[in-house]
N, CA, C and O atoms as CSV, one atom per row, in Angstrom:
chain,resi,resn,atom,element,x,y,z
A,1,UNK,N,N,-97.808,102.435,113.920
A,1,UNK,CA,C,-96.785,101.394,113.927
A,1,UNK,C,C,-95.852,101.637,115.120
A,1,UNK,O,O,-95.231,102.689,115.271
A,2,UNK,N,N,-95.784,100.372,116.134
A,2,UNK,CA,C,-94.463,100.751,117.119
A,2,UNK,C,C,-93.598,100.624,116.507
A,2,UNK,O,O,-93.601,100.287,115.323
A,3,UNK,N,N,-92.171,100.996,117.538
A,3,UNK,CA,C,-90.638,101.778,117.072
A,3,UNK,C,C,-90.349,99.850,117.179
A,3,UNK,O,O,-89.216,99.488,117.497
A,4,UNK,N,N,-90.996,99.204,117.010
A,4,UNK,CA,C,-90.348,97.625,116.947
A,4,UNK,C,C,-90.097,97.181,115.162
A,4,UNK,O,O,-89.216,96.715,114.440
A,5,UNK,N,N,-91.658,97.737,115.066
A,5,UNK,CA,C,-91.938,97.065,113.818
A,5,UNK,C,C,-91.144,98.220,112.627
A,5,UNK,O,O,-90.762,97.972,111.484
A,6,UNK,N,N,-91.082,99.554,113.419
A,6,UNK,CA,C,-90.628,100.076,112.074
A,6,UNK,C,C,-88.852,99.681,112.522
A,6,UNK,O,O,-88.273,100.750,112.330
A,7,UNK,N,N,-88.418,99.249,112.726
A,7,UNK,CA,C,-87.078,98.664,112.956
A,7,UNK,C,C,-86.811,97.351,112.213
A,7,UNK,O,O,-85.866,96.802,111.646
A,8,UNK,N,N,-87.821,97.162,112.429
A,8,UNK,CA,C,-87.667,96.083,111.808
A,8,UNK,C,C,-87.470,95.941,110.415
A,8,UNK,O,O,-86.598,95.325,109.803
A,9,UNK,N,N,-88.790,96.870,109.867
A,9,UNK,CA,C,-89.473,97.177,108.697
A,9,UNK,C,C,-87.984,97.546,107.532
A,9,UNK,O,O,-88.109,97.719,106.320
A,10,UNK,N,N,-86.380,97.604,108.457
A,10,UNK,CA,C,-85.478,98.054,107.804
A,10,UNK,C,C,-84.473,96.723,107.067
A,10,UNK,O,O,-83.788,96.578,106.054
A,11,UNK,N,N,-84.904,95.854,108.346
A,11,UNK,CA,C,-84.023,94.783,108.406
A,11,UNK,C,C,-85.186,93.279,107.491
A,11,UNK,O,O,-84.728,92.517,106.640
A,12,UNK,N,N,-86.423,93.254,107.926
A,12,UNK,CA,C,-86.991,92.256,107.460
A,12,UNK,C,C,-88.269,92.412,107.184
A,12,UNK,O,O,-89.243,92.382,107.936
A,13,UNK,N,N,-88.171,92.626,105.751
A,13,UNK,CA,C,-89.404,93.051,105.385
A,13,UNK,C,C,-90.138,91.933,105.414
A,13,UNK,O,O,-91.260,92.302,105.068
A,14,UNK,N,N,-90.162,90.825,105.616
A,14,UNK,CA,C,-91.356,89.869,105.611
A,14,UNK,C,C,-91.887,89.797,107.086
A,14,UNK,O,O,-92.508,88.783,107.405
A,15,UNK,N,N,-91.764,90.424,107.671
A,15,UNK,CA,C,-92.317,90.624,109.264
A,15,UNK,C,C,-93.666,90.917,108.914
A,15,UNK,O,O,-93.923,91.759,108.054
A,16,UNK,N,N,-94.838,90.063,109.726
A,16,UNK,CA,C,-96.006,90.237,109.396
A,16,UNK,C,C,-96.593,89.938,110.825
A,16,UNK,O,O,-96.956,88.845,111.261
A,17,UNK,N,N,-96.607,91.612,111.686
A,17,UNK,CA,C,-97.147,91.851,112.702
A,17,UNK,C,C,-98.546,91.714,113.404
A,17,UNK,O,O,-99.436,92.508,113.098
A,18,UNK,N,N,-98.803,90.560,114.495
A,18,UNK,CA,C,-100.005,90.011,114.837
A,18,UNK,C,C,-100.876,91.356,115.113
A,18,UNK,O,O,-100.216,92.381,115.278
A,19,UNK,N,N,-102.329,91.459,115.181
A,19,UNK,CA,C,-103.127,92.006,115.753
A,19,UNK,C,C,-103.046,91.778,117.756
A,19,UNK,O,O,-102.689,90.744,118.322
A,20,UNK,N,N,-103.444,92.938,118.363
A,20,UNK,CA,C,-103.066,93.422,119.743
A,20,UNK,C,C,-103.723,91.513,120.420
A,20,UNK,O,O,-103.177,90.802,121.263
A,21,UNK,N,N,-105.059,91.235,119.594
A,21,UNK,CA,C,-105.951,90.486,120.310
A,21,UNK,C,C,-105.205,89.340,119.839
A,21,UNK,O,O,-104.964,88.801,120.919
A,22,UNK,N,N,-104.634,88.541,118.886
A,22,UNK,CA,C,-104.049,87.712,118.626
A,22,UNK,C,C,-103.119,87.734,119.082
A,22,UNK,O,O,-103.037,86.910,119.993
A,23,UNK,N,N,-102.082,88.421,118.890
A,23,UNK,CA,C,-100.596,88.734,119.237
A,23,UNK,C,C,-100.495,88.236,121.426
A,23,UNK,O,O,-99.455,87.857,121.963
A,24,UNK,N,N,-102.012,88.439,122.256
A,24,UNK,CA,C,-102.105,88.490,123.557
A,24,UNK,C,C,-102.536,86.722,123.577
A,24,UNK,O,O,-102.105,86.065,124.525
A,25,UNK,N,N,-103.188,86.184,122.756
A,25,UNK,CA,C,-103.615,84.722,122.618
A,25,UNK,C,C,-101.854,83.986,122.995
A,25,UNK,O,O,-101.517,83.331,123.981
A,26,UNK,N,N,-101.049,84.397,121.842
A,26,UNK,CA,C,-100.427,83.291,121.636
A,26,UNK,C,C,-99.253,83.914,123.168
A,26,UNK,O,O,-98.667,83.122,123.906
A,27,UNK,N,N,-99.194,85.086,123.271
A,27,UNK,CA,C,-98.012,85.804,124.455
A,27,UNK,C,C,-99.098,84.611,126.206
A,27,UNK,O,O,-98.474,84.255,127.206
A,28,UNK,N,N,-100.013,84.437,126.082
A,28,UNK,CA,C,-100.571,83.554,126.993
A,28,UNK,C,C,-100.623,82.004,126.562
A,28,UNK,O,O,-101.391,81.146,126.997
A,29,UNK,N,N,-100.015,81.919,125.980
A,29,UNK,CA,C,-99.781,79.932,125.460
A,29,UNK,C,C,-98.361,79.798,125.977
A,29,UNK,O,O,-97.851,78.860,126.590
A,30,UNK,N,N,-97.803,81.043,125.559
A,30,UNK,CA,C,-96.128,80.185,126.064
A,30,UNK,C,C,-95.425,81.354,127.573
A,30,UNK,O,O,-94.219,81.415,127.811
A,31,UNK,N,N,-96.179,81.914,128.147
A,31,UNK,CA,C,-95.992,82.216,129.585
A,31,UNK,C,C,-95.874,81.166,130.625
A,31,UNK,O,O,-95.305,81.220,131.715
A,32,UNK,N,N,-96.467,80.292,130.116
A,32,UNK,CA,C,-96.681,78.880,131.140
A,32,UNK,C,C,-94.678,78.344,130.796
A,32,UNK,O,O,-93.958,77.866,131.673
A,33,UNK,N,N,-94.240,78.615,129.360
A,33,UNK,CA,C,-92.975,77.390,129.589
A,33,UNK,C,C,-91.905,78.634,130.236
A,33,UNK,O,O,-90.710,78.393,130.406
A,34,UNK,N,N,-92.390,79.700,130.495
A,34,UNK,CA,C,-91.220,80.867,131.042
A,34,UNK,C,C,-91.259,80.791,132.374
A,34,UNK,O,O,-92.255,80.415,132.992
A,35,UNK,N,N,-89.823,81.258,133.072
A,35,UNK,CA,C,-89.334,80.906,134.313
A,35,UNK,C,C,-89.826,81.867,135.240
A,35,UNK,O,O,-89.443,82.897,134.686
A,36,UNK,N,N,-90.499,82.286,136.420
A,36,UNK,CA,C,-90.884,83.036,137.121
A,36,UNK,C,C,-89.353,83.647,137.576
A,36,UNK,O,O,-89.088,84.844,137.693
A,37,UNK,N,N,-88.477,82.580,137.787
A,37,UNK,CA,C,-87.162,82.666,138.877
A,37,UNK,C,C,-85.863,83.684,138.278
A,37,UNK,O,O,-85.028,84.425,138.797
A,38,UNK,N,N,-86.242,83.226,136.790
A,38,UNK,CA,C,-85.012,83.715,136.191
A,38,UNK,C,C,-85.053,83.805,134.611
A,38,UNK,O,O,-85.731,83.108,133.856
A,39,UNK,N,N,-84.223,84.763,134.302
A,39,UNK,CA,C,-84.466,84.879,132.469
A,39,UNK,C,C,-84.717,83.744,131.777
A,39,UNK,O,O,-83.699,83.053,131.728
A,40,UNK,N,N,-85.762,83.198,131.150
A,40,UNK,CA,C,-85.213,81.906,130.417
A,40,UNK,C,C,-86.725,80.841,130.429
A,40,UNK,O,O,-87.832,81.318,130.679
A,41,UNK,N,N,-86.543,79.626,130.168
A,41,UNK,CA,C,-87.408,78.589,130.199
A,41,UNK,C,C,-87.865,77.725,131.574
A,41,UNK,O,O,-87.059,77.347,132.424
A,42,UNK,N,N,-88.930,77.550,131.610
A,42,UNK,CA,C,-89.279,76.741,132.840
A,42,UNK,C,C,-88.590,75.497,132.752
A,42,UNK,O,O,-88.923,74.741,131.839
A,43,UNK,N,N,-87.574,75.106,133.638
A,43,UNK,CA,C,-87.386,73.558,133.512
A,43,UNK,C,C,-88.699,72.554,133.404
A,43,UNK,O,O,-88.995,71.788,132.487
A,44,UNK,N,N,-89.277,72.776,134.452
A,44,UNK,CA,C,-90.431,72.163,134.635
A,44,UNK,C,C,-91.691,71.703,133.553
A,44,UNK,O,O,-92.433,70.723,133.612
A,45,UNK,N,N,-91.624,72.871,132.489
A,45,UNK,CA,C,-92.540,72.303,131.508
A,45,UNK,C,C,-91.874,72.809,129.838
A,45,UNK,O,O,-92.480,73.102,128.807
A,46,UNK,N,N,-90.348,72.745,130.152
A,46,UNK,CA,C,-89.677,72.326,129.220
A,46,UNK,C,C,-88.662,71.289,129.264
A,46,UNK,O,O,-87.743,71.280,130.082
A,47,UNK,N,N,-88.784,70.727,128.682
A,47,UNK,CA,C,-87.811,69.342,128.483
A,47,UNK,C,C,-86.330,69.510,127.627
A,47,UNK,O,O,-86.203,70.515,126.928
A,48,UNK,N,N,-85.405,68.681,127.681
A,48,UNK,CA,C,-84.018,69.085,126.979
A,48,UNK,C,C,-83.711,70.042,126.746
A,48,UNK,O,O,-83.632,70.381,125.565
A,49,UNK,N,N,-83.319,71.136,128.046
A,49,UNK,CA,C,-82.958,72.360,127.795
A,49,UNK,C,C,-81.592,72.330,127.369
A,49,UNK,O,O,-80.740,71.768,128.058
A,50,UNK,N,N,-81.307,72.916,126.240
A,50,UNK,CA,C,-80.284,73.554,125.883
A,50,UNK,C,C,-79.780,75.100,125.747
A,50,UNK,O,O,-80.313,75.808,124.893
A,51,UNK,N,N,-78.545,75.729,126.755
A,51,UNK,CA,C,-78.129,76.376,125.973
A,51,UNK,C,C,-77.325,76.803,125.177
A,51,UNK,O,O,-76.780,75.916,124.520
A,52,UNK,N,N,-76.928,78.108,124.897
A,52,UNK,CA,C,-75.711,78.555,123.803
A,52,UNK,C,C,-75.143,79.939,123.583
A,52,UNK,O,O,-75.739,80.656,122.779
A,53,UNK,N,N,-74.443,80.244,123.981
A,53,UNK,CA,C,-74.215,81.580,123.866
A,53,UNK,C,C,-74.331,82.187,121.912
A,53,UNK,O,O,-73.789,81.709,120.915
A,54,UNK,N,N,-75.301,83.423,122.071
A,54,UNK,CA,C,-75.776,84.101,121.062
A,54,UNK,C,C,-74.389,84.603,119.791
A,54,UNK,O,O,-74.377,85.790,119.464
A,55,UNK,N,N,-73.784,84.067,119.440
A,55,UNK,CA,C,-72.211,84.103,119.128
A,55,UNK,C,C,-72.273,83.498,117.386
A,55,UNK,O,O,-73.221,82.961,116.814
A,56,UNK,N,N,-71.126,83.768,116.943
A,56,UNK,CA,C,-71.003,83.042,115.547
A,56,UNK,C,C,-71.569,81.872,115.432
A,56,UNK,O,O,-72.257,81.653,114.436
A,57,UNK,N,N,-71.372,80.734,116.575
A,57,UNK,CA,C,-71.251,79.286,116.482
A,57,UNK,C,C,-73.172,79.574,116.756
A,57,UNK,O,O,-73.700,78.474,116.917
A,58,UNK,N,N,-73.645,80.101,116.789
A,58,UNK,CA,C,-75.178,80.066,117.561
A,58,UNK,C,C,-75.978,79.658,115.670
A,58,UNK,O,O,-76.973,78.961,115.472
A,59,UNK,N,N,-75.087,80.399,114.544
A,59,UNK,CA,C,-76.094,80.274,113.474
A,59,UNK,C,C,-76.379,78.766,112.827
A,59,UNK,O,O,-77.417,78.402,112.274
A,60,UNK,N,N,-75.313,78.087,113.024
A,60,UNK,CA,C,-75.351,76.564,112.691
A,60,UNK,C,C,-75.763,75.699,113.547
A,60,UNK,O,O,-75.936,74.532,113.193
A,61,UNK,N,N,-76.019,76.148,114.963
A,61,UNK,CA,C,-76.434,75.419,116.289
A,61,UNK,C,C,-78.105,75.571,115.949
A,61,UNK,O,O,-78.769,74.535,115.914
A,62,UNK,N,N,-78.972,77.304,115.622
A,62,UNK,CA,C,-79.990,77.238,115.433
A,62,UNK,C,C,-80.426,76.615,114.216
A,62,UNK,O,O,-81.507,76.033,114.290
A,63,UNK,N,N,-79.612,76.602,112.707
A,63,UNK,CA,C,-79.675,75.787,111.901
A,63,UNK,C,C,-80.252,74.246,111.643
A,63,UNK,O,O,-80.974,73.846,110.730
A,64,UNK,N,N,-79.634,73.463,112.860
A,64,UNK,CA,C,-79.759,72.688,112.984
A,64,UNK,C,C,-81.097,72.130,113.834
A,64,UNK,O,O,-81.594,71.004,113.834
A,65,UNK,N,N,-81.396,73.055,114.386
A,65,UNK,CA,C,-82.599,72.621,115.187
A,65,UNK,C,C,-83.966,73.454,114.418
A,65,UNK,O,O,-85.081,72.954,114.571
A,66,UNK,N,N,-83.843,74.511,113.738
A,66,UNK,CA,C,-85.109,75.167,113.090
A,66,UNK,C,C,-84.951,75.084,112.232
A,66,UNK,O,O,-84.025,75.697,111.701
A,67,UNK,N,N,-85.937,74.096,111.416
A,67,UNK,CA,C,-86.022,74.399,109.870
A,67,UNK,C,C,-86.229,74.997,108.802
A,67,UNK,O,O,-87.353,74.717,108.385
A,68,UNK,N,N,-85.735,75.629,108.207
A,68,UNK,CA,C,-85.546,76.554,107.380
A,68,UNK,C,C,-87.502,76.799,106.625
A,68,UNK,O,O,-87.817,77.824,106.020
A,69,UNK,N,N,-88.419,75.713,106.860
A,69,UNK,CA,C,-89.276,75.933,106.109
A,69,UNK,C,C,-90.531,76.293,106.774
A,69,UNK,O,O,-91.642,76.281,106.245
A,70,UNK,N,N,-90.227,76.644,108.094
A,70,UNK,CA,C,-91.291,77.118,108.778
A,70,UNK,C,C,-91.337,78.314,108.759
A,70,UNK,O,O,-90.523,79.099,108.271
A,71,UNK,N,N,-93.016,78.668,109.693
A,71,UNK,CA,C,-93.273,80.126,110.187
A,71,UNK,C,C,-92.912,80.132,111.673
A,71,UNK,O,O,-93.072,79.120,112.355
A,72,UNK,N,N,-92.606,80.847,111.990
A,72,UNK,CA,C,-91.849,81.462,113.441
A,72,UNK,C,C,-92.631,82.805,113.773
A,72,UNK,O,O,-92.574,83.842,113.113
A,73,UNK,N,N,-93.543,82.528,115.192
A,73,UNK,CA,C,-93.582,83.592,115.995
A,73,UNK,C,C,-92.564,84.271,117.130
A,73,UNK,O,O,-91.931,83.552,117.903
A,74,UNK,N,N,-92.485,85.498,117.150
A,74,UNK,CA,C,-91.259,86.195,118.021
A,74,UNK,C,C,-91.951,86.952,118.878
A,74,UNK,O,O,-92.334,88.091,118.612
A,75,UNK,N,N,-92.132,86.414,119.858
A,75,UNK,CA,C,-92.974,87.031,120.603
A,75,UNK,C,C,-91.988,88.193,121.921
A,75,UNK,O,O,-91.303,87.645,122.784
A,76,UNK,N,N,-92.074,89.468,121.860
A,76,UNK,CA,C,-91.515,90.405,122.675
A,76,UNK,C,C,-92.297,90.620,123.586
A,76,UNK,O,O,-91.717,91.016,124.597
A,77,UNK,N,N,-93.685,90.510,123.707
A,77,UNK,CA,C,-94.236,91.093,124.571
A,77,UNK,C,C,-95.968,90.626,124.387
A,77,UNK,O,O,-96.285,89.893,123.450
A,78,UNK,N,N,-96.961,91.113,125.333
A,78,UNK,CA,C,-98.205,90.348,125.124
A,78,UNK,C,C,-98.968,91.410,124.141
A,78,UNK,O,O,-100.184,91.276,124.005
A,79,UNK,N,N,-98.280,92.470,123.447
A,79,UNK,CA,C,-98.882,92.930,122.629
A,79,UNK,C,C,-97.948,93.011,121.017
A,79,UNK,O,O,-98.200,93.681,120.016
A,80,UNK,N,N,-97.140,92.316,121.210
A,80,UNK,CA,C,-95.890,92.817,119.986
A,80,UNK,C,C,-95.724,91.158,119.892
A,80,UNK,O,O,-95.582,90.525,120.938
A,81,UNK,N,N,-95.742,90.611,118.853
A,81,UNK,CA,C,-95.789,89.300,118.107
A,81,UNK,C,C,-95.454,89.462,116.680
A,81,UNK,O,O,-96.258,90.203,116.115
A,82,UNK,N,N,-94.645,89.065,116.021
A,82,UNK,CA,C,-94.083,88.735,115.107
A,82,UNK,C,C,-94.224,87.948,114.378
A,82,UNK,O,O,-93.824,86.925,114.933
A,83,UNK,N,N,-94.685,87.630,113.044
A,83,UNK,CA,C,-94.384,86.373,111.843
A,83,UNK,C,C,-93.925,86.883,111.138
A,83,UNK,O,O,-94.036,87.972,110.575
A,84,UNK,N,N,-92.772,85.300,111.101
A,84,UNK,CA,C,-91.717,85.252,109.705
A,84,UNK,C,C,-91.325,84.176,109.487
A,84,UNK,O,O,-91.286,83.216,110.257
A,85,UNK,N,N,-90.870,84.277,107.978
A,85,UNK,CA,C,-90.187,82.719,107.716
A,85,UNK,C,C,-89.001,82.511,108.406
A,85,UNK,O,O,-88.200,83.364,108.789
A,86,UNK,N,N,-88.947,81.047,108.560
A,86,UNK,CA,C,-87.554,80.973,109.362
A,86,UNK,C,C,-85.860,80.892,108.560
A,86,UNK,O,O,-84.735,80.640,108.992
A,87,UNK,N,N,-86.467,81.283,107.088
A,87,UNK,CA,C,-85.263,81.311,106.536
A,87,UNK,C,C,-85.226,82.785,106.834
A,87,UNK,O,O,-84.031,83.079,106.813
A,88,UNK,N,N,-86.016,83.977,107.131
A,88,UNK,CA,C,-85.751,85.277,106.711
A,88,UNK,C,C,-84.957,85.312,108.303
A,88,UNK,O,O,-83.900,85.930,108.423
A,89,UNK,N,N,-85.683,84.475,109.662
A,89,UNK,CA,C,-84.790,84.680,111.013
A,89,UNK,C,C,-83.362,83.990,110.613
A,89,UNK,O,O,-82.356,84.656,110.856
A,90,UNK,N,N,-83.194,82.617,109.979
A,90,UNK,CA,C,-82.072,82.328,109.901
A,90,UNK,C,C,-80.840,83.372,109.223
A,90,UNK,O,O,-79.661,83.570,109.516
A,91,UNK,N,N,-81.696,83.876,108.248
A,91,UNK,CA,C,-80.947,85.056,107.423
A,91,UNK,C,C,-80.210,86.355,108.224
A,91,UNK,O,O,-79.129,86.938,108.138
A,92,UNK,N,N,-81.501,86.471,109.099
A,92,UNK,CA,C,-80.830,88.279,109.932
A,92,UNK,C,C,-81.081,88.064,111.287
A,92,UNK,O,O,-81.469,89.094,111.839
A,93,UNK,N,N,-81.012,87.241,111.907
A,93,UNK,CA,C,-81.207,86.524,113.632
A,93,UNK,C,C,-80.463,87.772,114.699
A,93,UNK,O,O,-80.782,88.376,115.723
A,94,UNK,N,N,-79.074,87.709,113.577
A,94,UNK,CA,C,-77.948,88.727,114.880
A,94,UNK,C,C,-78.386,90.089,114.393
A,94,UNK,O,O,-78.054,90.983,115.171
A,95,UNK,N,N,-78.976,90.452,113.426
A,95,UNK,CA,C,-80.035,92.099,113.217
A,95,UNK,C,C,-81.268,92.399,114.018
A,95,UNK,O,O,-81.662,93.525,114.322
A,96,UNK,N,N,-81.747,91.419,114.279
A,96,UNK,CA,C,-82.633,91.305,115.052
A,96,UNK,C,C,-83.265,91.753,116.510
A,96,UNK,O,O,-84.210,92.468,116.843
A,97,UNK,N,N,-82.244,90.955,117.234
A,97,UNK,CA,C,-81.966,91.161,119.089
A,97,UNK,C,C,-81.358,92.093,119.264
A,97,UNK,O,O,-80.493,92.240,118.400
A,98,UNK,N,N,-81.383,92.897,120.053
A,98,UNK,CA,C,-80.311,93.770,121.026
A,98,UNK,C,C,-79.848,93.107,122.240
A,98,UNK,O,O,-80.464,93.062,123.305
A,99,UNK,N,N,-78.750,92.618,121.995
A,99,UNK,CA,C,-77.667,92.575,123.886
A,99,UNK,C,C,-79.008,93.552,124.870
A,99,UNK,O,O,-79.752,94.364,124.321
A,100,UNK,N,N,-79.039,93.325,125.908
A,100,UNK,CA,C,-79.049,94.307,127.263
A,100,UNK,C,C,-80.608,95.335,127.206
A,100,UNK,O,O,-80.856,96.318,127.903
A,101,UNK,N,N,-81.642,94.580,125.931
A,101,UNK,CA,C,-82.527,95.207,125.769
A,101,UNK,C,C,-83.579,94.048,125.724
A,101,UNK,O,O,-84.483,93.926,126.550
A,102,UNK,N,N,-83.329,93.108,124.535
A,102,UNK,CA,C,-84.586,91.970,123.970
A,102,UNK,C,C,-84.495,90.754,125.235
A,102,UNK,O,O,-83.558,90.183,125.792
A,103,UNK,N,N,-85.809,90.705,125.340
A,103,UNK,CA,C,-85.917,89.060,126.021
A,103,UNK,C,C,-86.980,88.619,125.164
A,103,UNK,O,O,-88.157,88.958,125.286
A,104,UNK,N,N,-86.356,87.587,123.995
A,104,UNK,CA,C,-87.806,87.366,122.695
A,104,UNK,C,C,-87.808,85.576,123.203
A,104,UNK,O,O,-86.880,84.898,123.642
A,105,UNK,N,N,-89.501,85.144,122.877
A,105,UNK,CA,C,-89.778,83.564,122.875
A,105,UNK,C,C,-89.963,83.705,121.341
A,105,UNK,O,O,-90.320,84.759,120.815
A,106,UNK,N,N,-89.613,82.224,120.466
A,106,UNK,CA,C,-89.698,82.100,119.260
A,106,UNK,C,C,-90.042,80.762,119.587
A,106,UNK,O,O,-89.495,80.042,120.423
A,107,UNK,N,N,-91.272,80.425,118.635
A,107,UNK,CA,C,-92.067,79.597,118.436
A,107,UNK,C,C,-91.781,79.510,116.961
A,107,UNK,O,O,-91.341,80.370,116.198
A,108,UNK,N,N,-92.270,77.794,116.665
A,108,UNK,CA,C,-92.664,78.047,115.436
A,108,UNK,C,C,-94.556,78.033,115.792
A,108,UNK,O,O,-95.284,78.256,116.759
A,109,UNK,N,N,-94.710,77.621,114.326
A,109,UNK,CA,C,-96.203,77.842,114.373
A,109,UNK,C,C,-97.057,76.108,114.277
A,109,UNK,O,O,-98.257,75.846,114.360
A,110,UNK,N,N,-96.083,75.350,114.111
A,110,UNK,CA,C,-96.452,74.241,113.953
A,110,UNK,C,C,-95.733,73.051,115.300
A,110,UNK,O,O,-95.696,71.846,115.049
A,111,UNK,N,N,-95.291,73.514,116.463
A,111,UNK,CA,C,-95.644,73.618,117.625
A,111,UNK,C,C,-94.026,72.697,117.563
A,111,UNK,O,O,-93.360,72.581,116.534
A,112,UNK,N,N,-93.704,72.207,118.723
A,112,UNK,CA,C,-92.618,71.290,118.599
A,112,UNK,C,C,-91.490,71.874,119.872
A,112,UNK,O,O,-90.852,71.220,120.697
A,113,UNK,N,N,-91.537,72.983,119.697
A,113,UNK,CA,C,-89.976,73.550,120.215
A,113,UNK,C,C,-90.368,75.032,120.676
A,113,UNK,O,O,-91.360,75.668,120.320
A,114,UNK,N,N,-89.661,75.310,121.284
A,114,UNK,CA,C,-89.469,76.674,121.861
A,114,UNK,C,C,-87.909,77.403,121.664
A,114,UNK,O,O,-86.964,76.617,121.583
A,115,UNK,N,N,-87.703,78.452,121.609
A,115,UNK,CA,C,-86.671,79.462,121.663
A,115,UNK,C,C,-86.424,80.250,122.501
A,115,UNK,O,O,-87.107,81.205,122.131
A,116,UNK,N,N,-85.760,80.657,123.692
A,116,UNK,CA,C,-85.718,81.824,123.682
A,116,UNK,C,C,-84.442,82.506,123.971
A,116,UNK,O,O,-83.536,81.792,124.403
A,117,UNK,N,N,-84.180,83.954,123.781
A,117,UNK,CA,C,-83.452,84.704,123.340
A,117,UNK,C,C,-82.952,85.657,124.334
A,117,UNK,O,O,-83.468,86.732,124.030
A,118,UNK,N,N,-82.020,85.852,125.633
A,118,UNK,CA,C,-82.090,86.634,126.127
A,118,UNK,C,C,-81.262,87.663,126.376
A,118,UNK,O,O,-80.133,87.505,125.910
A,119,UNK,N,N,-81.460,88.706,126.982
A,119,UNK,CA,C,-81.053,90.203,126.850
A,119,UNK,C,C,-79.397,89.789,127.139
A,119,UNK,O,O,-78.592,90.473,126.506
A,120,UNK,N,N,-78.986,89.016,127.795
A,120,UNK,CA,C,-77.827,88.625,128.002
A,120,UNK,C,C,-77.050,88.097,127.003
A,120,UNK,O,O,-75.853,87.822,127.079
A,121,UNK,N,N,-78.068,87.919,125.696
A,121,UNK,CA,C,-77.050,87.553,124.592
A,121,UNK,C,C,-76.840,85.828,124.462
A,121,UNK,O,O,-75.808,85.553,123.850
A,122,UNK,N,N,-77.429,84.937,124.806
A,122,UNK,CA,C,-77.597,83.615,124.741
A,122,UNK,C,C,-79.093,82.755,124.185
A,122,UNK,O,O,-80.206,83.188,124.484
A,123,UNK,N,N,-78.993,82.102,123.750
A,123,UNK,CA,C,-80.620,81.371,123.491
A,123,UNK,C,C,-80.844,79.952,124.817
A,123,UNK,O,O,-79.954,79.447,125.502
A,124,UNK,N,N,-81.907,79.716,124.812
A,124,UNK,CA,C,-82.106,78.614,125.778
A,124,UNK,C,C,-83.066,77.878,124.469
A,124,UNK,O,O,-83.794,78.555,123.743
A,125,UNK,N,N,-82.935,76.661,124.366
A,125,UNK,CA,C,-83.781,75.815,123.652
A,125,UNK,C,C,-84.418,74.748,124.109
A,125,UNK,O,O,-83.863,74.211,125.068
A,126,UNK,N,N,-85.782,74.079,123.593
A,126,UNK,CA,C,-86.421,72.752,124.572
A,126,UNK,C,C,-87.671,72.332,123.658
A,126,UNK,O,O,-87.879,72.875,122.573
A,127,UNK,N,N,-88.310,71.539,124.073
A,127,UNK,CA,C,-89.496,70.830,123.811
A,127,UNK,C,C,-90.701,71.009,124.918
A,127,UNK,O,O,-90.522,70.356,125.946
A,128,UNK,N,N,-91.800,71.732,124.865
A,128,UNK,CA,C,-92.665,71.944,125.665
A,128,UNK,C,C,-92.937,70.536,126.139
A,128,UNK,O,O,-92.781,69.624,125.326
A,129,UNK,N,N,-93.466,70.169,127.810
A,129,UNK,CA,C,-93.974,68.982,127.746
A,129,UNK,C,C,-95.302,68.699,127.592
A,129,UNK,O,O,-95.863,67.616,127.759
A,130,UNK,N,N,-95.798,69.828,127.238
A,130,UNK,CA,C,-97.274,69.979,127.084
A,130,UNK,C,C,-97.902,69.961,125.690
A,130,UNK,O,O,-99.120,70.086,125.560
């Protein structure tokens, strides 16, 4: 087990960690909406970017845009992928990230939207145009 999952394993036990070969499938589906230039989302093949600083006001901002009844991938890396419900992220979101360490994409699984999360402590949000 990496030092991700057993961290996790403290905070959210419904974390249900992809296999290396799966977990590299989906880390190559959403490389295309990430920015070569800079932390964050491709303008280019994301649409209505929003952001928000990672803050109190961030839990009713993500509220509103992720529904509580999905599955959510958290993708850290092309070998470290994450599933969970999105009530268990809505639940422990700020347990989750580290400031000055995490750069996470969150997907759901039923496609629509993108997340992401960066080390700077803000989310960027959008609609793939693809």
């Amino acid at each position: 087990m990496h030092w991700r999952a057993k961290e996790f394993s403290e905070t959210l036990t419904d974390a249900d960690w992809l296999s290396e070969s799966d977990a590299r499938v989906v880390y190559d589906r959403v490389t295309p909406l990430m920015s070569r230039d800079h932390y964050g989302l491709e303008a280019t093949a994301v649409r209505d970017l929003q952001r928000i600083p990672a803050d109190a006001a961030a839990t009713d901002w993500l509220s509103s845009r992720i529904p509580q009844d999905e599955s959510l991938l958290l993708i850290f890396g092309s070998r470290e992928v994450c599933r969970v419900p999105a009530w268990a992220f809505h639940e422990h979101w700020q347990d989750l990230f580290c400031p000055s360490r995490d750069d996470v994409v969150i997907i759901s699984e039923r496609g629509g939207w993108i997340l992401f999360y960066c080390h700077e402590d803000e989310f960027e949000y959008g609609e793939p145009m693809a």
